[in-house]
C-alpha positions as CSV (number, residue, x, y, z in Angstrom):
1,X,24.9,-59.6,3.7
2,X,26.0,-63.3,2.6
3,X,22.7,-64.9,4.5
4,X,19.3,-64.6,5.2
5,X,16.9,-65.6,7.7
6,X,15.2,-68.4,8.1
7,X,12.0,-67.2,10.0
8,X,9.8,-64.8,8.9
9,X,8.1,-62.5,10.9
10,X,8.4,-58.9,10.8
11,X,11.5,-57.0,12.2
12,X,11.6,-56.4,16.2
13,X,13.0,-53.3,17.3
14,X,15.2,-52.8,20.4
15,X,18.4,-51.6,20.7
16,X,21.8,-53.9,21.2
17,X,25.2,-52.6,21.8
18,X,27.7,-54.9,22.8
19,X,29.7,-54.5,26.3
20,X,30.4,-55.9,29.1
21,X,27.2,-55.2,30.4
22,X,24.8,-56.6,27.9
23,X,26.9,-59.3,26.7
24,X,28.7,-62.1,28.9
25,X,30.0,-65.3,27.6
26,X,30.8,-68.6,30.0
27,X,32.8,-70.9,28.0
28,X,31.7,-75.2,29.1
29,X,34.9,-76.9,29.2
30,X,34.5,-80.1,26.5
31,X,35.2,-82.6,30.3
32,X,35.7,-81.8,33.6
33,X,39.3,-81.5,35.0
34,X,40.8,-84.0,36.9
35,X,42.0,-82.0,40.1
36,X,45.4,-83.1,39.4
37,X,48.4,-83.3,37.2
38,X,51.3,-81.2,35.7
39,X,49.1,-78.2,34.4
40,X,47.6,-75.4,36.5
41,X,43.6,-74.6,35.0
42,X,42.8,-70.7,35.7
43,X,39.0,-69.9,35.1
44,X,39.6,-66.1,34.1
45,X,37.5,-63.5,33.9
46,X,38.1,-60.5,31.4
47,X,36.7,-57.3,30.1
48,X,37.0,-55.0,27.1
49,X,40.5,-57.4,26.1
50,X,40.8,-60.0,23.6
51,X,41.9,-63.1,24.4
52,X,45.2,-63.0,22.5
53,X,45.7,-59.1,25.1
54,X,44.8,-60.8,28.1
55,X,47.5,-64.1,26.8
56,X,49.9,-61.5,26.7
57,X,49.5,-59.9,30.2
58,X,49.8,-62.8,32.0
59,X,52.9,-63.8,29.9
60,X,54.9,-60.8,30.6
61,X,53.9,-60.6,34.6
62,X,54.2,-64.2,35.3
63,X,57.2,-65.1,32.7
64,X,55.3,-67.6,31.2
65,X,56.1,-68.3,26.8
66,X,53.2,-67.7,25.6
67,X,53.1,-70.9,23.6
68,X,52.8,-73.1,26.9
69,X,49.6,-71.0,27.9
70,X,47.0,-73.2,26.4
71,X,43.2,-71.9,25.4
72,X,40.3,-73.6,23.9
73,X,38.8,-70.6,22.2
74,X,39.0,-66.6,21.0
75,X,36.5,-64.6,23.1
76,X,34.7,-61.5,22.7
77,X,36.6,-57.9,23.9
78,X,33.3,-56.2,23.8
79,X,32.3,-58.2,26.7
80,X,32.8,-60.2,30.0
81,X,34.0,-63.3,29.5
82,X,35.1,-66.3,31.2
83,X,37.4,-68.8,30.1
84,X,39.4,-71.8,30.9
85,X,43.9,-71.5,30.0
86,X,46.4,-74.0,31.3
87,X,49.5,-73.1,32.5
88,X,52.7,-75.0,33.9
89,X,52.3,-75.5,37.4
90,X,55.5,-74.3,38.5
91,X,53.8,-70.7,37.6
92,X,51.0,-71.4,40.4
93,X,52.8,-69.2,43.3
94,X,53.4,-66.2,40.9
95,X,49.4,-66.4,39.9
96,X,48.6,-66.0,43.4
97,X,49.8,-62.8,43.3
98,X,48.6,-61.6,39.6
99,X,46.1,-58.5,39.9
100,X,45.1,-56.3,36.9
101,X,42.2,-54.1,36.6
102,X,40.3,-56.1,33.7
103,X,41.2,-59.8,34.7
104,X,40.7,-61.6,37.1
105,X,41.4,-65.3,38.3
106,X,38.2,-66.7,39.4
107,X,38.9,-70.1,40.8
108,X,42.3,-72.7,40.0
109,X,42.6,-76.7,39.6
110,X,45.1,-78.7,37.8
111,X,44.8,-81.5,35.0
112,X,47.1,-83.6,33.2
113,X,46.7,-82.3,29.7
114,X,47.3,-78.5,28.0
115,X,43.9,-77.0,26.9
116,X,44.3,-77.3,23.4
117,X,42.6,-75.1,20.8
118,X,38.7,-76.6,20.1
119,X,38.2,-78.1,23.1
120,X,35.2,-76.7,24.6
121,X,31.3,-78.1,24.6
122,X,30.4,-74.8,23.8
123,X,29.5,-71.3,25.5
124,X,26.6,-69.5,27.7
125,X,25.6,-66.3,26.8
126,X,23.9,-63.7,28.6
127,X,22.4,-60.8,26.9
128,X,20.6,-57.9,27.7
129,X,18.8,-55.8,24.8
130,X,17.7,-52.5,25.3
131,X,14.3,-50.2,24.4
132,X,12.2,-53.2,24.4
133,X,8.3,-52.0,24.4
134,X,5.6,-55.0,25.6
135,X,4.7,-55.6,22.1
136,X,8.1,-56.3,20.7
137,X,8.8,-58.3,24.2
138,X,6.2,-60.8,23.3
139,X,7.0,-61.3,19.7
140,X,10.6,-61.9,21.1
141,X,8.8,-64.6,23.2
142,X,7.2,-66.0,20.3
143,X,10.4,-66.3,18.3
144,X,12.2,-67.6,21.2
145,X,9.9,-70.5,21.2
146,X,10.3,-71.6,17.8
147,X,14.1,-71.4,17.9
148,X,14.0,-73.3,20.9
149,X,12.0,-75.7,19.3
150,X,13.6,-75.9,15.7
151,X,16.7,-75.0,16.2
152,X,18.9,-72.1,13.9
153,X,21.4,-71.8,10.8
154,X,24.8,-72.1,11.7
155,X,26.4,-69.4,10.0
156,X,29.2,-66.9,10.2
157,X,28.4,-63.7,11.9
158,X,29.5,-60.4,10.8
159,X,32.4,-61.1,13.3
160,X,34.3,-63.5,11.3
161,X,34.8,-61.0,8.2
162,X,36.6,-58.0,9.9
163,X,35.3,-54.3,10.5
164,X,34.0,-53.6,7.1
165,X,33.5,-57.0,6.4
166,X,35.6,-57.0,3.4
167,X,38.3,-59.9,4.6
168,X,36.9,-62.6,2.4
169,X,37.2,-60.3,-0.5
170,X,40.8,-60.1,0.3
171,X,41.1,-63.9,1.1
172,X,39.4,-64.2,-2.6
173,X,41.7,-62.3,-4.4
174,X,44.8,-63.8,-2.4
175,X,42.7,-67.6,-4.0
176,X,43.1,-66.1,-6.9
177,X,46.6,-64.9,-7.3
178,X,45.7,-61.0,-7.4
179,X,46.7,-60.7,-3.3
180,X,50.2,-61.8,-2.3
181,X,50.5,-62.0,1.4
182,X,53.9,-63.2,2.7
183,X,53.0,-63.6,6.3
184,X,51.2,-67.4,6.6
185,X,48.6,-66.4,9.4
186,X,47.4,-63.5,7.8
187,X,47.0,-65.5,4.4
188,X,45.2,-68.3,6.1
189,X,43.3,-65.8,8.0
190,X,41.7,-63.8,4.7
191,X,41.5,-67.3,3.1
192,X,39.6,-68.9,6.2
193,X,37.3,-65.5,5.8
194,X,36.9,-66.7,2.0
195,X,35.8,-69.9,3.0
196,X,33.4,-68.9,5.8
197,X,31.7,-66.7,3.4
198,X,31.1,-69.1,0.4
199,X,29.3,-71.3,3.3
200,X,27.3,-68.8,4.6
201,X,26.1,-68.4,0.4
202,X,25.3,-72.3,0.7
203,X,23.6,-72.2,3.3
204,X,21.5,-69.0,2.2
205,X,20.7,-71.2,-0.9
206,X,19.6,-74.3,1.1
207,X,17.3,-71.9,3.0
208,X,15.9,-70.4,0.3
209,X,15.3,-74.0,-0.8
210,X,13.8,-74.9,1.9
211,X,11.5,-71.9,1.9
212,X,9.9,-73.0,-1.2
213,X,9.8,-77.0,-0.3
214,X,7.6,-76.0,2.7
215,X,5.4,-72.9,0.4
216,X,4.4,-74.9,-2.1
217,X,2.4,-77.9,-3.7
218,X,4.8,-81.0,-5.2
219,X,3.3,-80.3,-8.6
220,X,4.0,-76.3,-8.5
221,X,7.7,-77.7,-6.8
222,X,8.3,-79.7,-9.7
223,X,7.7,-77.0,-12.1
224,X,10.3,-74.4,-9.7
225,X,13.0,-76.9,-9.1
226,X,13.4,-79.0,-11.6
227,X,13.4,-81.8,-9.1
228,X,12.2,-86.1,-10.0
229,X,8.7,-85.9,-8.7
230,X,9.8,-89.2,-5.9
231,X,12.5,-86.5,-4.3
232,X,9.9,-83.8,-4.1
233,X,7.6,-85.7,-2.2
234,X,10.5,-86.9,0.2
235,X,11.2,-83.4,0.5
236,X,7.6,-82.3,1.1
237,X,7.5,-85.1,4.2
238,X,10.7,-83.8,5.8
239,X,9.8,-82.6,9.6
240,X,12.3,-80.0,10.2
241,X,12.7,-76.6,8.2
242,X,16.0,-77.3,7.0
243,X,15.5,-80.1,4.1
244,X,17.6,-83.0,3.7
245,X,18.9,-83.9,0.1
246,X,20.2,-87.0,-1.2
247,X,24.1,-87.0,-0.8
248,X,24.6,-84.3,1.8
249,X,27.2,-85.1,4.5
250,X,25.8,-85.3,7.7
251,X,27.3,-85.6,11.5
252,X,26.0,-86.9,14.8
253,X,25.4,-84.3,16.7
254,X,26.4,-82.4,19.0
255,X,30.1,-84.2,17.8
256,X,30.6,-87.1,15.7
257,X,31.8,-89.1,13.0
258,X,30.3,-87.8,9.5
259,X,28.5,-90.2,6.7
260,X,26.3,-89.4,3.3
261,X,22.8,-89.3,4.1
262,X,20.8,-92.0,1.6
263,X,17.3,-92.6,2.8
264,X,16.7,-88.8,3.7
265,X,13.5,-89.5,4.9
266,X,15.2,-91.7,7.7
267,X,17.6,-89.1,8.4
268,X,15.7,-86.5,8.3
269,X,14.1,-88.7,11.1
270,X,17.2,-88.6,13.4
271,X,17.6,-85.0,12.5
272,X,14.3,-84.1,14.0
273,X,15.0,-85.9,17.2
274,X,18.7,-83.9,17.1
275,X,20.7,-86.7,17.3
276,X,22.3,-85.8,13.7
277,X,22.6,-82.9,11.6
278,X,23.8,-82.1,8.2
279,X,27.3,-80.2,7.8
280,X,27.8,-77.4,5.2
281,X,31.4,-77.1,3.4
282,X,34.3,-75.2,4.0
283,X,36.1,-75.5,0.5
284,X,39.7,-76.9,1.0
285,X,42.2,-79.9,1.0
286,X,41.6,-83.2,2.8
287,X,37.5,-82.6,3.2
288,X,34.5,-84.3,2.3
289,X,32.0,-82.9,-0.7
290,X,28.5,-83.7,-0.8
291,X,27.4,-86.5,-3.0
292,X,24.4,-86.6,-6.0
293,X,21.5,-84.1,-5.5
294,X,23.6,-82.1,-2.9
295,X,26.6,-81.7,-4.6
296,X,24.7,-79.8,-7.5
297,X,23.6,-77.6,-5.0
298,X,27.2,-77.2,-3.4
299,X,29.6,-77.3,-6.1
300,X,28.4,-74.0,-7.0
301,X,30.2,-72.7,-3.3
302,X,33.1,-74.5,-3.8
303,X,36.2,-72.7,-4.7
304,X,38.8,-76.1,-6.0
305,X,41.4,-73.0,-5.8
306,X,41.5,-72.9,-2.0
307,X,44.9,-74.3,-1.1
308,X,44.3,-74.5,2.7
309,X,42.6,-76.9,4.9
310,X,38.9,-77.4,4.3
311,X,36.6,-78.5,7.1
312,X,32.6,-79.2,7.6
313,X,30.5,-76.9,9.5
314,X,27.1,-77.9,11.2
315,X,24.9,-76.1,8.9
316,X,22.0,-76.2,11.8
317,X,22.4,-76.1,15.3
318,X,19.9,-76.5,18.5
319,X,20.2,-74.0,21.1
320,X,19.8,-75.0,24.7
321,X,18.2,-73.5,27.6
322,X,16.8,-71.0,25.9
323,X,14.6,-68.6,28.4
324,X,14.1,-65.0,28.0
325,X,13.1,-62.1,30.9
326,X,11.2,-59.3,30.2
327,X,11.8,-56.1,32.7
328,X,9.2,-54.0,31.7
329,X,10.0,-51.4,34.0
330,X,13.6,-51.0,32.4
331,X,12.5,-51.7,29.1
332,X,15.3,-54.6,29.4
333,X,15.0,-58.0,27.6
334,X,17.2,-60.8,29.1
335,X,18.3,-63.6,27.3
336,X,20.4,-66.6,28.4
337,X,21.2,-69.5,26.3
338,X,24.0,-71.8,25.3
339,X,25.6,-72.4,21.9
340,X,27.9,-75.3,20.8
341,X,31.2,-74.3,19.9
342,X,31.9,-72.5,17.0
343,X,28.4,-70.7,16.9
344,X,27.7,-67.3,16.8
345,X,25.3,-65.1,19.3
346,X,24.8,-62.3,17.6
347,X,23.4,-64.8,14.4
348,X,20.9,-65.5,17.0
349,X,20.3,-62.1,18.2
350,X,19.7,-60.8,14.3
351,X,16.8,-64.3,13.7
352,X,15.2,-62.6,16.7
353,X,15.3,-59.0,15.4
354,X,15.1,-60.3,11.7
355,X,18.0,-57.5,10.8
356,X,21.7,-56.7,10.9
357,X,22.2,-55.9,14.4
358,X,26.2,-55.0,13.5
359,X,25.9,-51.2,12.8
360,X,24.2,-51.0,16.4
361,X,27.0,-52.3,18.5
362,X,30.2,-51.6,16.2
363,X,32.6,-49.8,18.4
């Protein structure tokens, strides 16, 4: 496992399998539509298909190339999902009369733009765990509250590297000339998989960091980290968890331009009120590395090899409307919550149980 959690009370016991029962997902379009234009907008509801399955079914019935079907983002098969895709508007007759057992159209509009890949605000989750005795109920309460209150790392979930979660292996050895993979997407896939794992190891470190910032003394600190004694106590006066360091590349949150955090104590400021938040790297082409104290800590998850597109990733995120329902009668422990785009709910779902959940729910 390429993270660890930030919290740390003791493991929670309940039971999670993923399916279209315990888990759905409502995708928050990034604006409202317009109510007119040249493209038809199809909410859609779906069960136990990917996105890229239920794309396909409603090319072949309705005639439709698949490239002029526009989506903002890949949801779950082992679920119930909802989701926004554009089409044409000449198809709007033939969609009347679309059925299939799995999908279904919920509602229509139109816009003047294609959906285009990214542009959502974010997703709703539902999510029902299982075999949830009153005392693990209230700890879930308890750890609800603080990740309400102090938000959560942003990192991959098991999701991102593949079944046996050995794709960023792959994309490693494909970095590193062993792998030769002729087909472009399935290259950029492994390598994106590479990537996403050497952030989740940053941001593992920068936890760990953190973890010892907030257990112990500036003088002990300055003995463990090797740090100038003025950073330390900057460090030690840091609100949040997650600790700021000079250099590190930070973005306005929830979206927003990026700059180099310099008076951390400042930013760390706007951090705890959530208008910013610092951004972890995806090593690449064309992207932004961490300046000073924070590259040192960086540069040892950066991989100059990667030939494809880097990127920044929030490396902490806030999650909204956070409530939980306890049924004790069905042993049932409801969740709903939303989650910027990008971010993974079952990350959430193994802070609360302080384990790997993945084993539970694999299919």
């Amino acid at each position: 496992m390429d993270r660890i959690f930030y919290l740390d009370h003791a493991p929670i016991d309940f039971h999670f399998r993923q399916t279209p029962e315990t888990f759905v997902v409502e995708e928050v379009p990034l604006y409202p539509f317009s109510g007119e234009g040249e493209h038809l907008i199809a909410k859609v509801r779906k069960k136990e298909l990917t996105t890229w399955q239920m794309l396909q079914i409603l090319s072949e019935y309705l005639g439709v190339k698949l490239r002029d079907i526009g989506y903002a983002g890949l949801k779950d098969k082992n679920a119930l999902t909802y989701q926004y895709i554009s089409l044409p508007r000449r198809y709007e007759k033939a969609l009347e009369n679309f059925t299939h057992p799995k999908i279904k159209i919920i509602e229509t509009t139109y816009h003047k733009n294609k959906i285009r890949l990214g542009h959502l605000k974010g997703n709703r989750f539902f999510v029902r765990l299982k075999k949830v005795l009153p005392v693990a109920a209230k700890k879930i309460d308890e750890v609800c509250k603080i990740i309400q209150r102090e938000g959560m790392p942003n990192y991959f979930g098991y999701q991102r590297f593949g079944i046996d979660g050995e794709n960023w292996e792959l994309g490693k050895r494909v970095v590193e000339g062993d792998l030769r993979i002729r087909e472009p997407k399935k290259r950029r896939f492994l390598v994106n998989a590479y990537q996403s794992h050497l952030f989740n190891l940053w941001l593992s470190e920068r936890i760990k960091q953190s973890k010892l910032i907030d257990a112990f003394a500036p003088k002990e600190l300055a003995q463990v980290m090797d740090l100038p004694s003025g950073i330390i106590e900057e460090l030690k006066k840091q609100p949040r968890f997650f600790k700021l360091l000079p250099g590190d590349v930070m973005m306005h949150y929830p979206r927003g331009k990026i700059f180099f955090a310099e008076d951390v104590l400042a930013e760390s400021a706007r951090f705890a009120e959530r208008a910013i938040a610092p951004t972890g790297l995806l090593p690449g082409r064309r992207t932004k590395r961490a300046e000073g104290l924070a590259r040192e800590v960086e540069k040892d998850f950066d991989d100059e090899r990667i030939t494809e597109f880097g990127d920044r990733r929030y490396a902490w995120v806030f999650v909204e409307d956070l409530e939980g329902v306890y049924k004790e009668q069905n042993a049932w422990y409801e969740l709903n919550f939303f989650l910027p785009k990008g971010c993974y709910a079952t990350v959430l779902l193994e802070e609360i149980a302080h384990k790997k959940l993945k084993d539970e729910h694999a299919s």
